[in-house]
C-alpha positions in Angstrom: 60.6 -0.8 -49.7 60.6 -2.5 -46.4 58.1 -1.1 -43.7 59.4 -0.2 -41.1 57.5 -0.8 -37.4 55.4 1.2 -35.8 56.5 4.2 -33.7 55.8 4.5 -29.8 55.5 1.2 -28.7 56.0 -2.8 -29.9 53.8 -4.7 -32.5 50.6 -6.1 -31.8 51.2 -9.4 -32.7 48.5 -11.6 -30.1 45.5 -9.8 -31.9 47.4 -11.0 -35.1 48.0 -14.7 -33.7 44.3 -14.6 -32.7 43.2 -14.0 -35.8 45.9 -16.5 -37.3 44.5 -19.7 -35.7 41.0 -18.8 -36.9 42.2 -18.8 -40.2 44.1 -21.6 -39.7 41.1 -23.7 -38.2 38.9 -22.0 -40.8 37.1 -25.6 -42.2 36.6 -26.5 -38.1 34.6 -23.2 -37.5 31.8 -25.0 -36.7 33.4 -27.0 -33.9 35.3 -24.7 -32.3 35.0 -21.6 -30.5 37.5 -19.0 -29.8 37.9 -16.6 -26.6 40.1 -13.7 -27.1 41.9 -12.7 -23.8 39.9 -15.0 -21.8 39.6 -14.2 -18.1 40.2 -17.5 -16.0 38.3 -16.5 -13.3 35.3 -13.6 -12.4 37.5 -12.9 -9.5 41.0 -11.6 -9.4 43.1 -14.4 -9.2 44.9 -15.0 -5.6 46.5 -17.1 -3.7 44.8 -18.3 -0.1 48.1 -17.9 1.6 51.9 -17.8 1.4 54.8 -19.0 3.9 58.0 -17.6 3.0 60.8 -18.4 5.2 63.3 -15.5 6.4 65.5 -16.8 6.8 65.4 -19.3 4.0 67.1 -21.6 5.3 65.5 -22.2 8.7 64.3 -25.6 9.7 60.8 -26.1 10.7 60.2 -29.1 13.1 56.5 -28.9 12.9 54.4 -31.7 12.1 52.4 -29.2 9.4 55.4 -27.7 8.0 58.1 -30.2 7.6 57.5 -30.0 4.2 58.4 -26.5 3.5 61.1 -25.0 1.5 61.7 -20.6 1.1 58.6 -20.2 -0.7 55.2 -22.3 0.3 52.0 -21.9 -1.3 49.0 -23.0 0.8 45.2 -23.9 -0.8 42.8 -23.9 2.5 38.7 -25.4 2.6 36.5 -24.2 4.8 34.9 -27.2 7.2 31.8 -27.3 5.1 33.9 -27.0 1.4 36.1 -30.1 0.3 39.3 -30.4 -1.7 37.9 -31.2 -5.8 40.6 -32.6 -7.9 40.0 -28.8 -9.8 41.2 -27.2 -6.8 44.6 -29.2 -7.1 45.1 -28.2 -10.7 44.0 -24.9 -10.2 46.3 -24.8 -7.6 49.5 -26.0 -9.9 48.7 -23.4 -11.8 49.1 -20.8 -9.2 52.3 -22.0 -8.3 53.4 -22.2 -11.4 52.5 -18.4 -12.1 53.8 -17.5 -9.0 57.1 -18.9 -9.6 57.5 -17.0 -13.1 56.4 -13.5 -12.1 57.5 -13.1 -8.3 61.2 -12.1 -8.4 63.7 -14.0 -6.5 61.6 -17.4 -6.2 63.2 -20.2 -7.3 61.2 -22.9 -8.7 63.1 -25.5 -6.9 62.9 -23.7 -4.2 58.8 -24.3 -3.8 55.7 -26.3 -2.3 52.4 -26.6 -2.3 49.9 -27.4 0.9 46.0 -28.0 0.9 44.2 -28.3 4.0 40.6 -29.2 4.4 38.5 -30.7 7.3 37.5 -34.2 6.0 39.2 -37.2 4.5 40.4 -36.6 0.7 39.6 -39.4 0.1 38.6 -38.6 -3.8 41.4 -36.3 -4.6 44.0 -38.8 -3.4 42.2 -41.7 -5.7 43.1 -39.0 -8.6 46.3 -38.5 -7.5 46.7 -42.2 -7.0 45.4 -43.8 -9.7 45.1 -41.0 -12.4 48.4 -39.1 -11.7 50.5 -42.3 -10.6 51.6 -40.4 -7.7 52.4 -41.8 -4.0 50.4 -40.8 -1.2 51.4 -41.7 2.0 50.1 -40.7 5.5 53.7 -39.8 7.6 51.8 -39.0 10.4 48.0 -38.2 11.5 46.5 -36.3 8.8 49.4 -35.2 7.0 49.8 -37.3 3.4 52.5 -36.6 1.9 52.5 -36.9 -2.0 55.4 -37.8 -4.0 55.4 -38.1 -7.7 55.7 -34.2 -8.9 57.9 -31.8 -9.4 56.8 -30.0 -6.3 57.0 -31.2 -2.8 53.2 -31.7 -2.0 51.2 -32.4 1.3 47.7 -33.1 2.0 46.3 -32.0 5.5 43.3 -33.0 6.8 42.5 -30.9 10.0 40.3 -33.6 11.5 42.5 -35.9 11.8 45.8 -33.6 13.5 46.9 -33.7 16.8 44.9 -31.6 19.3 47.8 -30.9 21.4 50.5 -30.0 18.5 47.7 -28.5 16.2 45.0 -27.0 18.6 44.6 -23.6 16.2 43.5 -25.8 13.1 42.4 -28.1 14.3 39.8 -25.6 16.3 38.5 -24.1 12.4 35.2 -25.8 12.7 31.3 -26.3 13.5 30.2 -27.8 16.1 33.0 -27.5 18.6 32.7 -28.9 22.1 32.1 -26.5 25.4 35.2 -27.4 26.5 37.4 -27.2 23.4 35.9 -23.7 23.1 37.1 -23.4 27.0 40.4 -24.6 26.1 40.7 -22.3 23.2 39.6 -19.2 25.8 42.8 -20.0 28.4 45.3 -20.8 25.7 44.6 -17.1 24.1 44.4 -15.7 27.4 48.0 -17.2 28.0 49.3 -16.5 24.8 49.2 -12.4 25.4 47.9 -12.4 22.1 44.3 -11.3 22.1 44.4 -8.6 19.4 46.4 -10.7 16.7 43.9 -13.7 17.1 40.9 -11.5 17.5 40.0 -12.2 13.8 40.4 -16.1 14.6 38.1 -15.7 17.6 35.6 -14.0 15.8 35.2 -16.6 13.4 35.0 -19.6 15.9 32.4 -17.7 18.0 30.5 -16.9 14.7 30.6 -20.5 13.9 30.0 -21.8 17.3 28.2 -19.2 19.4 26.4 -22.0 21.7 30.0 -23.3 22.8 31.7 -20.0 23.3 28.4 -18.8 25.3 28.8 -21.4 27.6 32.6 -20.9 28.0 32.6 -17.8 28.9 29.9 -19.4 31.5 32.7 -21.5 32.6 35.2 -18.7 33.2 32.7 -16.9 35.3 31.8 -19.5 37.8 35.7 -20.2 38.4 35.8 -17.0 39.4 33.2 -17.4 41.9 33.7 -17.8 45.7 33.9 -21.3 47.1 30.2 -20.6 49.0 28.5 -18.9 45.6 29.4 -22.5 44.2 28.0 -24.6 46.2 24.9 -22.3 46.7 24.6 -22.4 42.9 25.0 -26.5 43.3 21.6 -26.4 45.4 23.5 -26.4 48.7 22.1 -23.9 51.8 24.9 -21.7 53.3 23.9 -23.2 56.8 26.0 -26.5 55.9 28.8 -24.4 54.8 29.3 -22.7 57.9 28.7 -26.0 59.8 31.7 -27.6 57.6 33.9 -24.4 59.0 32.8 -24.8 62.7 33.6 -28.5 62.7 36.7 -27.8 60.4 37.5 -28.2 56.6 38.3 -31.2 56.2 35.2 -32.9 58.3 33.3 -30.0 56.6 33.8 -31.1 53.3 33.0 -34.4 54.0 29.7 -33.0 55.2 29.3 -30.8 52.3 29.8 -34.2 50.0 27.9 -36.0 51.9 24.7 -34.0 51.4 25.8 -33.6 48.0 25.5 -37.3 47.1 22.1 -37.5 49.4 20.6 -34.9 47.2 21.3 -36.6 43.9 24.5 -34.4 42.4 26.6 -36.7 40.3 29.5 -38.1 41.7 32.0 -36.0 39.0 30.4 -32.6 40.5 30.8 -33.8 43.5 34.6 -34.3 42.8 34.8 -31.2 41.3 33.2 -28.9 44.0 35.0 -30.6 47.1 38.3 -31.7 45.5 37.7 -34.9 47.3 39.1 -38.6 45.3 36.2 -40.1 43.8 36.8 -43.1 45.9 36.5 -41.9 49.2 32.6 -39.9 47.5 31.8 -43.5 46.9 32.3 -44.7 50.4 30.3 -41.9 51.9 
């Protein structure tokens, strides 16, 4: 009499299979160990960030993105993390898994992007000379990697262009008083202050010396042409003396005194407006 399957629910087989290869390993025992429904990470296992086009077919003609097909798959390091050649593989594997349980993705359909700071350079000798794949550089800090079945790219942040890529290229330690300036004005213009507040927050976590002295800036534009040069060392008198003999022949005057007391010739250009040339002569 055949047995027939158990009620409520399908067969059990994967404890079944488990215990199957142990028995079929039995006179290895020794040498192998077994993991039952083994976890592949402590954390739940995510994706850093994915592009999906809508529509799918649009075109991006973006120096970062030309790459991209409907679904794209991005693997980011932070400035002081690098790209390991387990990130790539760990990577594969998250496209691959997001491919076979997200519906309507096709395969073909896919990419996959890692960014980090500094130069890869040991992930690209794997890919090289291990994998057999081509990397090639299309334009600065973008390598592009040919050789698998998904479209691959390689950014390096350090390396993009400032004035096409100012937003990544901005993610890191140590930035400049007058990137951080820059980075001010172009949110300011961009009417976007609440969606970038999280970026902001980051960049003044990372660079609060910068930002400090930015904001600095900002408040000395702001300031009246007099407060300036008061600020600069300059007594109000030879202000009012430049308006009595006029503004031009004034801020001559006010340059002139300037350059006696020792300001640097690029202050100097800055407070007065005057050509740099016509400081020297003075």
């Amino acid at each position: 009499m055949k047995r027939k399957p158990r009620a409520g629910g399908k067969t059990p087989w994967h404890p079944a299979f488990f215990e199957a290869m142990k028995q079929e390993l039995f006179d290895y025992r020794d040498s192998l160990e077994f993991k039952y429904n083994h976890p592949l990470n402590t954390e739940p296992l995510e994706i850093d960030v994915v592009i999906i086009k809508k529509p799918r077919d649009v075109v991006i003609n973006k120096n970062i993105a030309r790459i991209f097909r409907a679904d794209n798959i991005l693997e980011y390091k932070s400035p002081r993390d690098y790209l390991a050649v387990n990130d790539f593989l760990k990577a594969c594997a998250y496209a691959n898994l997001y491919a076979s349980i997200t519906p309507g993705v096709d395969f073909a359909d896919l990419t996959l992007t890692f960014v980090e700071n500094r130069h890869p350079r040991k992930l690209l000798k794997y890919l090289t000379e291990t994998r057999g794949y081509t990397a090639e550089e299309t334009s600065p800090g973008i390598h592009l990697i040919t050789g698998d079945y998904l479209p691959i790219q390689i950014i390096e942040s350090g390396k993009l262009s400032e004035r096409e890529n100012l937003w990544l290229k901005s993610l890191v330690e140590g930035l400049p008083t007058s990137k951080a300036d820059g980075i001010l004005g172009e949110i300011e213009k961009s009417g976007n202050k609440a969606q970038l507040g999280a970026y902001l927050y980051v960049l003044m976590t990372a660079n609060p010396k910068a930002f400090m002295e930015a904001e600095l800036m900002a408040r000395r534009r702001q300031e009246t042409f007099e407060e300036v040069f008061t600020r600069a060392g300059l007594i109000p008198e030879w202000i009012e003396r430049g308006r009595v003999q006029g503004l031009e022949q004034g801020t001559l005057e006010i340059a002139r005194k300037m350059k006696k007391a020792g300001k640097p010739l690029s202050e100097i250009e800055e407070f007065t407006g005057l050509p740099l040339d016509a400081i020297e002569k003075l």
